[in-house]
BALO-831852 format. One line per 5 residues: number of its first residue (from 1); their letters; for each residue y, z, x of C-alpha. Coordinates in nm, 4 decimals, padded with zeros to 6 digits. Each point is the difference from the previous one (the first is absolute). Last residue first. Layout:
<nodes>
NUM	A	Y,Z,X | ...
</nodes>
This chain:
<nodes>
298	XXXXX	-01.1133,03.6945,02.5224 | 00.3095,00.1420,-00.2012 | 00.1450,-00.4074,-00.1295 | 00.0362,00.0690,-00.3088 | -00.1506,-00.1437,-00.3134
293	XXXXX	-00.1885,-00.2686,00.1723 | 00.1362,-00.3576,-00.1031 | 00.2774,-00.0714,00.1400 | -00.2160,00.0703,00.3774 | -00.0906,-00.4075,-00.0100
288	XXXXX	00.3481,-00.0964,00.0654 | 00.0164,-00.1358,00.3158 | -00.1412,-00.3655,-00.0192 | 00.2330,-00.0466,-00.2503 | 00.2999,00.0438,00.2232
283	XXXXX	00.2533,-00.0793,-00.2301 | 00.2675,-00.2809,00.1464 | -00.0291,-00.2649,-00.2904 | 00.0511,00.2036,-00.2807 | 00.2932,00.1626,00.0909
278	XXXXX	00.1589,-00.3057,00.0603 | 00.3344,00.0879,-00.0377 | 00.2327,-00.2819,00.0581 | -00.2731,-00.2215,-00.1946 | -00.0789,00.2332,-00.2359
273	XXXXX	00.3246,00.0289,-00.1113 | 00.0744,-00.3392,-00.0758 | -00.3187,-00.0761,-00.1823 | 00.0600,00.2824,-00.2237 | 00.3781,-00.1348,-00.0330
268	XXXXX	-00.2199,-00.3472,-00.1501 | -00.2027,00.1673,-00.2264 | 00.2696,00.1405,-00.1517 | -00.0430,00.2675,-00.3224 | 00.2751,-00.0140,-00.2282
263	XXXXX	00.0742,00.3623,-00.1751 | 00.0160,00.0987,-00.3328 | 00.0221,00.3435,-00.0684 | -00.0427,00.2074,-00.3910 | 00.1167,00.2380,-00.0628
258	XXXXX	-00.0642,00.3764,-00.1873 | 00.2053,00.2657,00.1603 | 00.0104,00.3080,00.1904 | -00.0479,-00.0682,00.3663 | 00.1601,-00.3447,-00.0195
253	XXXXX	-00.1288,-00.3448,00.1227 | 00.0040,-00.1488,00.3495 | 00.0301,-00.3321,00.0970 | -00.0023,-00.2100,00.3372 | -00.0508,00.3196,00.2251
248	XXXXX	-00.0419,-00.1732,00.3355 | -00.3153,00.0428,00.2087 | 00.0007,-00.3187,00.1444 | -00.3009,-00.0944,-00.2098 | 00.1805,00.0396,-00.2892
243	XXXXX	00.0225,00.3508,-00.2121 | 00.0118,00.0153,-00.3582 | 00.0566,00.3180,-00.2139 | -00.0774,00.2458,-00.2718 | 00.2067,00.2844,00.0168
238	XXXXX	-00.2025,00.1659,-00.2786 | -00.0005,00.3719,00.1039 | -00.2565,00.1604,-00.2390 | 00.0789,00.3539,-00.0909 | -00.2761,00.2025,-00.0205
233	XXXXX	-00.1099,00.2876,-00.1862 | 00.1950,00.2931,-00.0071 | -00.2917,00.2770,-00.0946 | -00.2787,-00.0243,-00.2826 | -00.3058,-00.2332,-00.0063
228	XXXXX	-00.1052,-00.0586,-00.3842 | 00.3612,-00.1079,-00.0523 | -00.0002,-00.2546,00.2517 | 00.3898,-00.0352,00.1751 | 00.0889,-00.3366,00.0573
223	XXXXX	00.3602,-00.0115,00.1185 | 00.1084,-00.3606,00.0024 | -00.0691,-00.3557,00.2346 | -00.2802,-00.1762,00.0838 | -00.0224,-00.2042,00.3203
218	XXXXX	-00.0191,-00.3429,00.1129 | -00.0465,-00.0628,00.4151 | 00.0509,-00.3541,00.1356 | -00.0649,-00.0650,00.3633 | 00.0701,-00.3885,00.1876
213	XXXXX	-00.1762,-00.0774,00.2707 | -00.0262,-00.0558,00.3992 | -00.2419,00.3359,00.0268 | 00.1769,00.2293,00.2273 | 00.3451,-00.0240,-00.1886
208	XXXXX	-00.1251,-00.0338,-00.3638 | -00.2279,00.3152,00.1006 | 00.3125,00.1697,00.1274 | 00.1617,-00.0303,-00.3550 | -00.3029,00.1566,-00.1218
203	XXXXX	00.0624,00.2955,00.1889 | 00.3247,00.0344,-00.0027 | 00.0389,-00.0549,-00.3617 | -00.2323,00.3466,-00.0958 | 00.1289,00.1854,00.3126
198	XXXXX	00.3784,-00.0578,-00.1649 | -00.1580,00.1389,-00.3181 | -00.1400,00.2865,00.1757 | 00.3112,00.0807,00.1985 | 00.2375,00.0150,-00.3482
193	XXXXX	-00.2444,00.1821,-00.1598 | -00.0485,00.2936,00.2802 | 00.2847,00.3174,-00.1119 | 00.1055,-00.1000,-00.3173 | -00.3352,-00.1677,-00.1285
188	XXXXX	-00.2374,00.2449,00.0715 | 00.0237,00.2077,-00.3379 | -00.0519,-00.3679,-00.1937 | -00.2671,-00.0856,00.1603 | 00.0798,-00.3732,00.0930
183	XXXXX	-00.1172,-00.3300,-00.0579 | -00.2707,-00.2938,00.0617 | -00.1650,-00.2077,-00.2803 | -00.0440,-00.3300,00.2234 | -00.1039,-00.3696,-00.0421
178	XXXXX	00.0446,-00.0823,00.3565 | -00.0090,-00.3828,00.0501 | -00.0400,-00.1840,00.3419 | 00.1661,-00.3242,00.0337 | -00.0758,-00.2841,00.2281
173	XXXXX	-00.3982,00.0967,-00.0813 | -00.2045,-00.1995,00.2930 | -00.3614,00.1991,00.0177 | 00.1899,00.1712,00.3618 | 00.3492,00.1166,-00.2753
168	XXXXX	-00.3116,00.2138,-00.1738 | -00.1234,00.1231,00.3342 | 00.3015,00.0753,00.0972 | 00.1554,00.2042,-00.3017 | -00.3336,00.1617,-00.0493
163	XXXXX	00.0173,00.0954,00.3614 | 00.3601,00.1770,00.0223 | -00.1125,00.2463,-00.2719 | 00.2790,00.1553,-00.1959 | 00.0158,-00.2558,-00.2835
158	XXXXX	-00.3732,00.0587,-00.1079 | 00.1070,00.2965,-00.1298 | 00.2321,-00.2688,-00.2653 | -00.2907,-00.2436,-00.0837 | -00.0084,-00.3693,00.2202
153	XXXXX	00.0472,-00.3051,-00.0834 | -00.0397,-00.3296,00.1849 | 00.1661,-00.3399,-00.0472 | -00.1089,-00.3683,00.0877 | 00.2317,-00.2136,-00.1835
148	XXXXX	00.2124,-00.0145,-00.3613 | -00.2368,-00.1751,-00.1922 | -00.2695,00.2576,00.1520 | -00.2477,00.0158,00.3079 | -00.1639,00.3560,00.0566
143	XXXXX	00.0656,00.2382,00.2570 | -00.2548,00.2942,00.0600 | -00.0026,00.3497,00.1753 | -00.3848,00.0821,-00.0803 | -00.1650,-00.0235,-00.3165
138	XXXXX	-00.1696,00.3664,-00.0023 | 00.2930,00.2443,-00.1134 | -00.0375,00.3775,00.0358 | -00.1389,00.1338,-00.3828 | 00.3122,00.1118,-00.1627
133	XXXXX	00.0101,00.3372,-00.2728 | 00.0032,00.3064,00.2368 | 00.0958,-00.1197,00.3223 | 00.3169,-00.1155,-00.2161 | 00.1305,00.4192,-00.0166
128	XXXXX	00.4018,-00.1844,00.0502 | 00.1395,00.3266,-00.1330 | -00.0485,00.1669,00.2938 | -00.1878,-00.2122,00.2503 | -00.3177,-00.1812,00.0336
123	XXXXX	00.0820,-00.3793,00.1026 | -00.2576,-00.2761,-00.0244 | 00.0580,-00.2973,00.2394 | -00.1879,-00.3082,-00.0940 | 00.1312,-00.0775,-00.3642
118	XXXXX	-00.2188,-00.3009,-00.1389 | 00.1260,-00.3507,00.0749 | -00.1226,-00.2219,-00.3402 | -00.0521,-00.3881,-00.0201 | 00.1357,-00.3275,-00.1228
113	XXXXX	00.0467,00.0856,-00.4225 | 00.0874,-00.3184,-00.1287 | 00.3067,00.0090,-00.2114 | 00.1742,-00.3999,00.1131 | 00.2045,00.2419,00.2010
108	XXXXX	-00.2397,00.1716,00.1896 | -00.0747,00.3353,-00.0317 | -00.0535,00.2947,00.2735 | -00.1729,00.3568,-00.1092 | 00.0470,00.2497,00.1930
103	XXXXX	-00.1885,00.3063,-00.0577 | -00.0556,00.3765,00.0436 | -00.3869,00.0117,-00.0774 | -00.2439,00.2255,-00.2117 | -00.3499,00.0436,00.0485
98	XXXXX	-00.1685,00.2173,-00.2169 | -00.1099,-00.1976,-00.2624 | 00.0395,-00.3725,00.1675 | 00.3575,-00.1605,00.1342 | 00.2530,00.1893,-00.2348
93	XXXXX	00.3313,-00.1615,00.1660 | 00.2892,00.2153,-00.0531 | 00.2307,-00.2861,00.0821 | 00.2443,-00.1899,00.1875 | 00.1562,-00.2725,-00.0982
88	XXXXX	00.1139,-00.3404,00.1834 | 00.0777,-00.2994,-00.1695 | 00.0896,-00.3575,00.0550 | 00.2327,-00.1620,-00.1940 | -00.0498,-00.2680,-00.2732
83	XXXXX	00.1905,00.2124,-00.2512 | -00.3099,-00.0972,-00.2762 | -00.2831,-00.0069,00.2312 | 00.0979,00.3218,00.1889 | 00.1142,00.1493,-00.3370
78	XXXXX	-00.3404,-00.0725,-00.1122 | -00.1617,00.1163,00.3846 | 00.1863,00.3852,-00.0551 | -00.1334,00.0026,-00.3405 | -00.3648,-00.0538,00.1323
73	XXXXX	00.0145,00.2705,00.2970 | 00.1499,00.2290,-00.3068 | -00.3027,-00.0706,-00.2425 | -00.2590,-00.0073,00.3067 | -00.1447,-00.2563,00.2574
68	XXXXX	00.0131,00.2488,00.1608 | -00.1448,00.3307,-00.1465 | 00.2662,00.2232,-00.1398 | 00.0772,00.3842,00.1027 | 00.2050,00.2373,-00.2161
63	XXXXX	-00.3054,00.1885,-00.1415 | -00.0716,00.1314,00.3932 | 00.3435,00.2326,-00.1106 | -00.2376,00.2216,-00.1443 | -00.1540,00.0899,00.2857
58	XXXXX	00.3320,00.2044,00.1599 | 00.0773,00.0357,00.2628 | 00.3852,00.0671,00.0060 | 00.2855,-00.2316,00.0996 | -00.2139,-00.3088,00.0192
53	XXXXX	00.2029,-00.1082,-00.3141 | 00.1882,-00.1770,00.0614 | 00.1777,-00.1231,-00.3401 | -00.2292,-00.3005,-00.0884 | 00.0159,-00.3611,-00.0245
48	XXXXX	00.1998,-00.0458,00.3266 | -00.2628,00.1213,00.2316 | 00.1166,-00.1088,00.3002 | 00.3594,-00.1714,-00.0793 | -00.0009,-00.3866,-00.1418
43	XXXXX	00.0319,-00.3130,00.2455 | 00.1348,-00.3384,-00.0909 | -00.0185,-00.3495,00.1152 | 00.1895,-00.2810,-00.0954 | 00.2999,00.1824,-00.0550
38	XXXXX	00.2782,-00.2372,-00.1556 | 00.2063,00.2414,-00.1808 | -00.2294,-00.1202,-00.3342 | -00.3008,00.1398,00.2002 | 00.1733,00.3234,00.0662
33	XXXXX	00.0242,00.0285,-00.3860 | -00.3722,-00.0882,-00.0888 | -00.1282,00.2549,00.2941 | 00.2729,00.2401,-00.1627 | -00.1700,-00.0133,-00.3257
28	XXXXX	-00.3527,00.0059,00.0823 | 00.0733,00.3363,00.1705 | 00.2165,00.0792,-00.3208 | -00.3317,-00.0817,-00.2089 | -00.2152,00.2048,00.2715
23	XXXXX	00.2029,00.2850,-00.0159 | 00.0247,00.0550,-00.3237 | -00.3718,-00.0583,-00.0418 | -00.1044,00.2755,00.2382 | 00.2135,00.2510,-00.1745
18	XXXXX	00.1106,00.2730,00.1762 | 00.3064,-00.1630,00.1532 | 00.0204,-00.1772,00.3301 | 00.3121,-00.1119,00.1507 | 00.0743,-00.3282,00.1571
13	XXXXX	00.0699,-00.2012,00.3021 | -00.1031,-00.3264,-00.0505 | -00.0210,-00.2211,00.3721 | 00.0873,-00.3427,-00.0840 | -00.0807,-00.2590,00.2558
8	XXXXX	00.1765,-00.3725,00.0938 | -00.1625,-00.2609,00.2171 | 00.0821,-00.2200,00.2862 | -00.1589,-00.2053,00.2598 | -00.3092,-00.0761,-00.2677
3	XXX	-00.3081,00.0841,00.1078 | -00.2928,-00.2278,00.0414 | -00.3241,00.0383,-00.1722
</nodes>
């Protein structure tokens, strides 16, 4: 398939009420208004069609997974079909009884489903208890070949590790997506929120650097505080932005707000970059082979 020099994305930033089919409507409402802004691809928040609810363990909250192929994996390729955009969602994915999945899904724009990229990284912290309901993914760090061009995506933990952004910009994705449901606690936000939201764009920001490619990470905004689980919550940061492959913050959105960016990809500045800094060309492959013990104590 070859890529087009230029394409436009939408990233959605959006809040998540309590009721799954809210948020899936308004989901399938700002992929059909982004499209009419000219986006030709478009990327929803982790977990869009439910308030997140990882913030307790609770079995229970198994009831929110879907298989894929699934009722929201479906609407997501209709609106696909009908915007003639490519998608990306992710989703509870209910894989067999008992096995549960954080997952990707990627559409096409004629609606056919191309493949899924399962959540690799796993976080257990407070609040974010997803040990508990996700099954590590199994698919590998993947790019598939859309209307738009070869494009990866990744799932928000997954946005800390330097090697899923490599390997995944190595299988030829221009653009790696981080669907993301990332905030703060509330009673930490004074004195460290400001440090770990610059961490949060740093990071993947230097990933666009390392790798040659362009980064987009879409998050949720609102205070989403479970009833069943007591205390502050969290308060999801949004800022969802767009780095290119310099580095450069193209477009950011607000911390508080639902909006919706559209940003123009360039194949052709990738090139550009790469070639006065060819990161790629000058790693020492033939040194590497220790990346993949846990630490190097031996």
């Amino acid at each position: 398939m070859k890529n087009p020099r230029q394409f436009k994305v939408g990233l959605v930033q959006m809040r998540c009420s309590a009721d799954p089919k809210d948020n899936v409507d308004r989901a399938l409402a700002g992929i059909r208004a982004a499209a009419r802004d000219g986006a030709q691809l478009v990327c929803l928040p982790e977990l869009f069609r439910t308030r997140y609810f990882c913030q307790s363990e609770d079995h229970g909250h198994f009831e929110l997974a879907e298989p894929i192929p699934g009722p929201t994996s479906e609407a997501l390729q209709t609106v696909a079909r009908e915007a003639g955009v490519v998608v990306i969602g992710s989703l509870f994915e209910r894989r067999a009884a008992g096995v549960y999945h954080n997952t990707a899904v990627i559409i096409d724009a004629d609606g056919k489903l191309l493949g899924s990229y399962r959540k690799m990284h796993i976080p257990d912290d407070p609040l974010y208890y997803e040990k508990f309901y996700f099954t590590p993914g199994d698919l590998g760090f993947r790019a598939f070949d859309t209307a738009c061009g070869r494009i990866g995506t990744l799932v928000c933990w997954d946005q800390w590790y330097p090697e899923g952004a490599r390997l995944t910009a190595l299988a030829g994705a221009d653009v790696l997506f981080y669907p993301t449901a990332i905030g703060w606690h509330p009673s930490e936000k004074a004195e460290y929120g400001a440090g770990q939201a610059s961490a949060w764009q740093t990071i993947q920001r230097s990933h666009a650097i390392a790798n040659g490619v362009y980064v987009a990470a879409v998050n949720r905004v609102g205070h989403e505080k479970l009833p069943a689980v007591g205390g502050d919550g969290l308060e999801f940061w949004g800022g969802s932005f767009v780095a290119d492959p310099f580095g450069v913050v193209v477009a950011e959105a607000s911390r508080d707000k639902e909006e919706t960016l559209i940003v123009t990809v360039d194949r052709k500045h990738q090139e550009t970059v790469r070639r006065n800094w060819p990161f790629l060309r000058d790693r020492r492959i033939d040194a590497y082979g220790a990346i993949t013990r846990r630490f190097l104590d031996e």
